[in-house]
N, C-alpha and C positions, 0 to 999 in steps of 0.2 A: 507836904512831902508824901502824905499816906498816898492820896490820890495821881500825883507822880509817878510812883512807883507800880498800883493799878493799872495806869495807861503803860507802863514799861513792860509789866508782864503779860498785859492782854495782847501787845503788839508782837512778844516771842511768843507766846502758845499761839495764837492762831497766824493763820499768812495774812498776807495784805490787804489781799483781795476780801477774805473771811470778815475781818476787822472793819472794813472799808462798808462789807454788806451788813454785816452785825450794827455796826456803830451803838455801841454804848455811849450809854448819857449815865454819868456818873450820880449825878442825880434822883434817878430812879431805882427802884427796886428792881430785883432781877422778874421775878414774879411777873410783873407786869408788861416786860422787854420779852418773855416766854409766849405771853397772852399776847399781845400786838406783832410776834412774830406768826404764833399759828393762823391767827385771823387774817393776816396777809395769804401767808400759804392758802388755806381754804380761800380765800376769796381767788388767789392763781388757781387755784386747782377749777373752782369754779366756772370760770372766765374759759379756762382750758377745757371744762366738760361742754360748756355751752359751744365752743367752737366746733370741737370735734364731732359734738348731735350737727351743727350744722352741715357740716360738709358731707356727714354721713348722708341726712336727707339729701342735698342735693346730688351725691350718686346715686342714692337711690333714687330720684326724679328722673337722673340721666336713663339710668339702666331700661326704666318703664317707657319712657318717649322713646329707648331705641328698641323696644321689645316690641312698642307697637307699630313703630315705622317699618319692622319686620316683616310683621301680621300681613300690614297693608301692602307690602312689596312682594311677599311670596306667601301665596295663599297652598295650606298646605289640606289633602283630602286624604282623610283616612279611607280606607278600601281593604277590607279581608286582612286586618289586621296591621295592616303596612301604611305608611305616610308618604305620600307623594308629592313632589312637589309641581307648581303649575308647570313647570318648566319643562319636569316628566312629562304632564299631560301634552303640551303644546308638541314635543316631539314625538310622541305619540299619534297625537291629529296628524300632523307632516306625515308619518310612514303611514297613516290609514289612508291618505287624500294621494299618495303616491301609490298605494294598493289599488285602490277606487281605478283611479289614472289609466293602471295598466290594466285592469280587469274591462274598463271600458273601451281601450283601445281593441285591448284582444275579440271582445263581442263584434265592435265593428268591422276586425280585418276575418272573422268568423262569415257576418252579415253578408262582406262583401263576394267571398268564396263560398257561400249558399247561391247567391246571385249567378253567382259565373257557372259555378254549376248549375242550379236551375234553366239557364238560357243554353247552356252545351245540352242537356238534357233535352231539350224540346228542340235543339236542330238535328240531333239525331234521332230522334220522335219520327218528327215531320221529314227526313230523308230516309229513316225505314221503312215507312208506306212511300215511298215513289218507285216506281218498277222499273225494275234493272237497278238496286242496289247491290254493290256488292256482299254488301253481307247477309243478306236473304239466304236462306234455305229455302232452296229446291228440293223439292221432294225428292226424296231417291227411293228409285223403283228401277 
């Protein structure tokens, strides 16, 4: 009857679920139902720390394979202080090889109008010595 009445009042003091996770063995001392519950608990908690280092490490695996896939995809150059990336540099080279370009063109449409003038030059050379140019000066007297 004693025991009865145990199982009647463990079942209203705690809920269902409690009782169902508790499960008392009427059998045992409470002492020992205390001791076999913490050793569960540390062994979850355990279980649970070991999990959580794991998954830590593998973001931190993640983070470094993406830090280095970075490195290798955008190489970055320190310069007076400032980081640049190639990307700068590469747009960079484009407006220098576009500077280059135009400065090149311009030397040769330069080259080319030295030319024209150099040869207008030597036919009016060579027609200011022929006599009867008009633009000779005659002496005036």
């Amino acid at each position: 009857m004693e025991k009865h009445f145990q199982h009647h009042r463990l079942i209203s003091l705690f809920s269902f679920k409690q009782f169902i996770k508790f499960s008392f063995c009427f059998s045992r001392n409470l002492l020992s139902q205390i001791e076999d519950e913490r050793m569960e608990t540390e062994a979850r908690l355990d279980k649970m720390s070991r999990d959580m280092e794991n998954v830590y490490q593998s973001k931190v695996e993640e983070k470094l394979q993406k830090l280095e896939e970075n490195k290798q995809n955008v190489n970055l150059f320190f310069i007076g202080g400032n980081y640049f990336t190639s990307s700068f540099f590469s747009k960079l080279l484009k407006t220098q090889e576009t500077y280059q370009s135009n400065i090149q063109h311009e030397e040769e449409k330069l080259a080319q109008k030295r030319q024209e003038f150099e040869r207008s030059r030597r036919l009016w050379e060579e027609n200011i010595n022929k006599p009867g140019f008009p633009d000779q000066h005659s002496s005036i007297s």
